[in-house]
C-alpha positions in Angstrom: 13.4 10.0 17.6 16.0 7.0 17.8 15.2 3.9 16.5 17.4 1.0 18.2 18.6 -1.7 15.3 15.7 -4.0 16.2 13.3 -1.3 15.3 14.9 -0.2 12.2 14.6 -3.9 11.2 11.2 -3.5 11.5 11.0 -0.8 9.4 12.6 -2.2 6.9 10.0 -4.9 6.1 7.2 -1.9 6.6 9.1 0.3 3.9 9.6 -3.1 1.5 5.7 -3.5 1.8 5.3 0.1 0.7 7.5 0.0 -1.9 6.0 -3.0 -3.6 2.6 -1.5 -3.3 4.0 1.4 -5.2 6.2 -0.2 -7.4 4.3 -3.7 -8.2 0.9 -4.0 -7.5 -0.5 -1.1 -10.2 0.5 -4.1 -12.5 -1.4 -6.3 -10.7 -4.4 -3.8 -10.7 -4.0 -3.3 -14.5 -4.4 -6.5 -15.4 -7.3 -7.5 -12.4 -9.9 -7.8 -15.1 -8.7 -9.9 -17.4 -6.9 -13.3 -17.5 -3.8 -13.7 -17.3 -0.6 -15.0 -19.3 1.6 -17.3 -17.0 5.0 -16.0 -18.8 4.0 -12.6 -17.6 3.1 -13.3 -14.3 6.4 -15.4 -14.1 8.3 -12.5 -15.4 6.5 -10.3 -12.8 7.5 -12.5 -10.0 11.3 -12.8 -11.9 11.5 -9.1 -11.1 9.7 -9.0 -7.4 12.1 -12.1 -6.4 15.4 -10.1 -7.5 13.9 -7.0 -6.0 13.2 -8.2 -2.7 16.8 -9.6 -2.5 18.1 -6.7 -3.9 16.4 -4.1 -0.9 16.8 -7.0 2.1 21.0 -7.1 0.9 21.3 -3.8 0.8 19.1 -2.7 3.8 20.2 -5.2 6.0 24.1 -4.8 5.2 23.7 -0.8 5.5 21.8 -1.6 9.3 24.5 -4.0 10.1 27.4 -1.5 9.1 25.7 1.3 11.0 25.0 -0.7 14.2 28.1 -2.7 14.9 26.2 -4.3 18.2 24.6 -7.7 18.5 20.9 -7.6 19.4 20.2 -9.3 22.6 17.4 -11.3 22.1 15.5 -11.9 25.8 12.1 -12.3 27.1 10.5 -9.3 25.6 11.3 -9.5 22.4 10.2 -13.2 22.5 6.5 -11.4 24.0 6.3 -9.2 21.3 6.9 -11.1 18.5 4.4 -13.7 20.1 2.0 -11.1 20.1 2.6 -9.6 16.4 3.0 -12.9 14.9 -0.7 -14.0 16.7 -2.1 -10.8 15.2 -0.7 -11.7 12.0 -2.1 -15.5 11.7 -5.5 -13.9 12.9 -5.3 -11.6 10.4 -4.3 -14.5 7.8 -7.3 -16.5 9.2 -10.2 -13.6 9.0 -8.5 -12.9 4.9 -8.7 -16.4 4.3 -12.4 -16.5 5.3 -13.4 -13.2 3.5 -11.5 -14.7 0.5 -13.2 -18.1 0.5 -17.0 -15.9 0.7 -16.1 -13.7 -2.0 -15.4 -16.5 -4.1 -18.6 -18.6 -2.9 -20.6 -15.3 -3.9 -19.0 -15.1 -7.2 -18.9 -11.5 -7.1 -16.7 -10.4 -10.0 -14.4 -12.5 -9.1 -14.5 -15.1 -12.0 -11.0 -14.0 -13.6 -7.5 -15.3 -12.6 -6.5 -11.8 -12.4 -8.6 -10.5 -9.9 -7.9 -13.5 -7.9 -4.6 -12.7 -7.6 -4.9 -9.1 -7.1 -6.9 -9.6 -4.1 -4.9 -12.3 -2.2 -1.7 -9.6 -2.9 -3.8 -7.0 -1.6 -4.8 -9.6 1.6 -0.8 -10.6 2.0 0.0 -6.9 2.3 -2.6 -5.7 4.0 -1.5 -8.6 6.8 2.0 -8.1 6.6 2.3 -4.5 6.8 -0.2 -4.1 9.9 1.5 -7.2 11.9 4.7 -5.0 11.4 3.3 -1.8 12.2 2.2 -3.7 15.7 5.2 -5.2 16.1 7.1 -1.7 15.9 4.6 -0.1 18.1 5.1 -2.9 20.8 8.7 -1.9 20.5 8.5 1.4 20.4 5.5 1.4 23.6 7.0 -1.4 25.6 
């Protein structure tokens, strides 16, 4: 199967979002019960800051050295990214309501930690599937 440079672009968001679910969020689950100490956390977001410009250098330079073309940007990729990036702020919108009930039912939710595993877990959840469409509407299209 080829994958043209947009698509491979694509697919490196979708492995990023993968990789910090792998990588960073089993610390996030650890610690989802109890509170949480700031200097960690900053620490933790230290590391996921250098990370993510670490793996978006290198990706991208490695896609732009293997595809030497310019990507043409015309009406259907303006379509599809309409579309993914409408799925996306639905997605944003339905996660920020389930997030605001869980808190207004005070389900086990009463520690900083959990708090902030969940709205990771929301973020990824959103991000990764708004790519996957976007790739699909590539791919299908």
């Amino acid at each position: 199967m080829k994958f043209s440079k947009r698509e491979r672009s694509i697919l490196i968001e979708i492995i990023f979002a993968v990789l910090f679910s792998l990588i960073y969020m089993p610390f996030f689950y650890e610690h989802r019960l109890n509170s949480m100490d700031m200097a960690h956390v900053s620490s933790k977001a230290i590391q996921i800051t250098v990370f993510a410009i670490i793996y978006f250098s290198a990706a991208y330079a490695l896609l732009e050295l293997s595809f030497k073309q310019k990507m043409i940007q015309d009406e259907r990729d303006d379509m599809i990214n309409s579309k993914s990036y409408k799925l996306g702020y639905v997605l944003y919108e339905l996660s920020l309501f389930v997030f605001i009930g869980v808190l207004l039912t005070g389900s086990s939710f009463n520690k900083n930690g959990a708090i902030l595993f969940f709205v990771l877990v929301l973020l990824l959840i959103v991000s990764f599937i708004k790519s996957l469409f976007q790739l699909y509407l590539y791919r299908t299209s």
